[in-house]
C-alpha positions, -999 to 999 in steps of 0.1 A, spaced: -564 111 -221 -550 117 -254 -533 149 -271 -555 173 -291 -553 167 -324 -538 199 -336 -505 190 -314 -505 151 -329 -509 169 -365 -483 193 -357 -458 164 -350 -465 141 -378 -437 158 -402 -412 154 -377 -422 118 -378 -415 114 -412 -384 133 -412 -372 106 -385 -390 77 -408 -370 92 -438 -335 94 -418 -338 66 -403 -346 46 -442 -318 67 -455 -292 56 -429 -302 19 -434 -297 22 -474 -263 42 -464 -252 12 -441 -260 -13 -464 -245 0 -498 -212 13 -476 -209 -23 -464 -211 -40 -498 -185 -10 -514 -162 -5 -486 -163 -45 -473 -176 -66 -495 -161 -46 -522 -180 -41 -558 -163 -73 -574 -171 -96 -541 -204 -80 -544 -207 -89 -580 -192 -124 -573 -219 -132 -545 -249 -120 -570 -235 -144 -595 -231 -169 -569 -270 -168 -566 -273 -172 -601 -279 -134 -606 -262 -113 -631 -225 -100 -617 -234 -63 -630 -266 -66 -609 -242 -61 -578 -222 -30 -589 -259 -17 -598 -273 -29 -563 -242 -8 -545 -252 24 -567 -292 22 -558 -282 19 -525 -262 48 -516 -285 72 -543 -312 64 -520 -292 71 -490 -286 105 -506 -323 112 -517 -337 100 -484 -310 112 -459 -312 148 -480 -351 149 -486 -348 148 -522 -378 139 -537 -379 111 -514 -410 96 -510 -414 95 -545 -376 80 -550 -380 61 -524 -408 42 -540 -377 23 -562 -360 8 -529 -397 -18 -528 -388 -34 -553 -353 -40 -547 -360 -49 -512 -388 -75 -524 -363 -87 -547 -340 -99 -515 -371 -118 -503 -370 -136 -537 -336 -142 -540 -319 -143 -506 -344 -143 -476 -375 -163 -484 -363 -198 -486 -350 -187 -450 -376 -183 -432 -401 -152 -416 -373 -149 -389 -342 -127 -397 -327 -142 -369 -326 -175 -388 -298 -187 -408 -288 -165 -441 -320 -139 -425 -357 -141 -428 -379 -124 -447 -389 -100 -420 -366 -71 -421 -361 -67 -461 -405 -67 -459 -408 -43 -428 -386 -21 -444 -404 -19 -481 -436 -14 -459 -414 17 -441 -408 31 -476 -443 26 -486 -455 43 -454 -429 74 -458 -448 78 -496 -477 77 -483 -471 104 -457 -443 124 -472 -410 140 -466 -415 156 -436 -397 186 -423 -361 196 -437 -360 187 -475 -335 202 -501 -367 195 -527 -400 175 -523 -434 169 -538 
C-alpha cells in the first residue's frame, strides 16, 4: 500500500532540510577537525606533503566551514553547495582514488568523498527545504 502522493509531496522539504543538515554538519566536522586538530599549518604541511600547494590547506579549512554555514543556515545552499563537488572530487584525485572504492581501506576509498558530492548534487537538485535564512 503506499501513501498518497499529496502526503509524500508534503514531506519531501523536510527531506531536504535533513539532506542539507546533515551535508552541513559533515563539512562542519571536517573543517573543525583540520582547524582545531590538525591545525591550519599541519593542514597546510599535509597538502604540501601530497605535492599540493600549502595555501591550498588554509583555503580547504575556509570552504569547509563557509559551507557548513550556508548549508547548516539554508543560505543559498543548494546553489553554494554546488562548490563542495568539486572539492570533494578533488579528494578522489588526490587522496582517495589510488585507495581503493572502500573507505574502509587504508588512507579511505573513494566511496564516501563520491556519495557525498552525489548528496550535494541531489540537495541542488531538489532544494533547500524547510527553514532557510535565504534560498532560490
Amino acid at each position: 500500500m503506499h501513501a498518497p502522493a499529496h502526503r509524500t509531496a508534503s514531506l519531501a522539504p523536510y527531506g531536504a532540510t535533513a539532506l542539507r543538515w546533515a551535508l552541513g554538519a559533515l563539512f562542519l566536522v571536517h573543517g573543525l577537525t583540520k582547524l582545531l586538530v590538525f591545525t591550519p599549518a599541519g593542514t597546510a604541511a599535509y597538502f604540501q606533503s601530497l605535492g599540493l600547494p600549502g595555501a591550498l590547506g588554509y583555503a580547504t579549512i575556509a570552504l569547509e566551514l563557509t559551507l557548513a554555514a550556508a548549508l547548516l543556515l539554508g543560505l543559498f545552499a543548494r546553489w553554494v553547495g554546488l562548490i563542495g563537488v568539486p572539492l570533494l572530487l578533488g579528494t578522489i584525485d588526490t587522496v582517495h582514488g589510488a585507495n581503493g572504492f572502500s573507505f574502509a581501506n587504508a588512507g579511505g576509498g573513494w566511496e564516501y568523498p563520491a556519495f557525498w558530492a552525489l548528496a550535494l548534487l541531489v540537495l541542488f537538485c531538489i532544494g533547500d527545504g524547510k527553514w532557510t535564512l535565504a534560498s532560490r
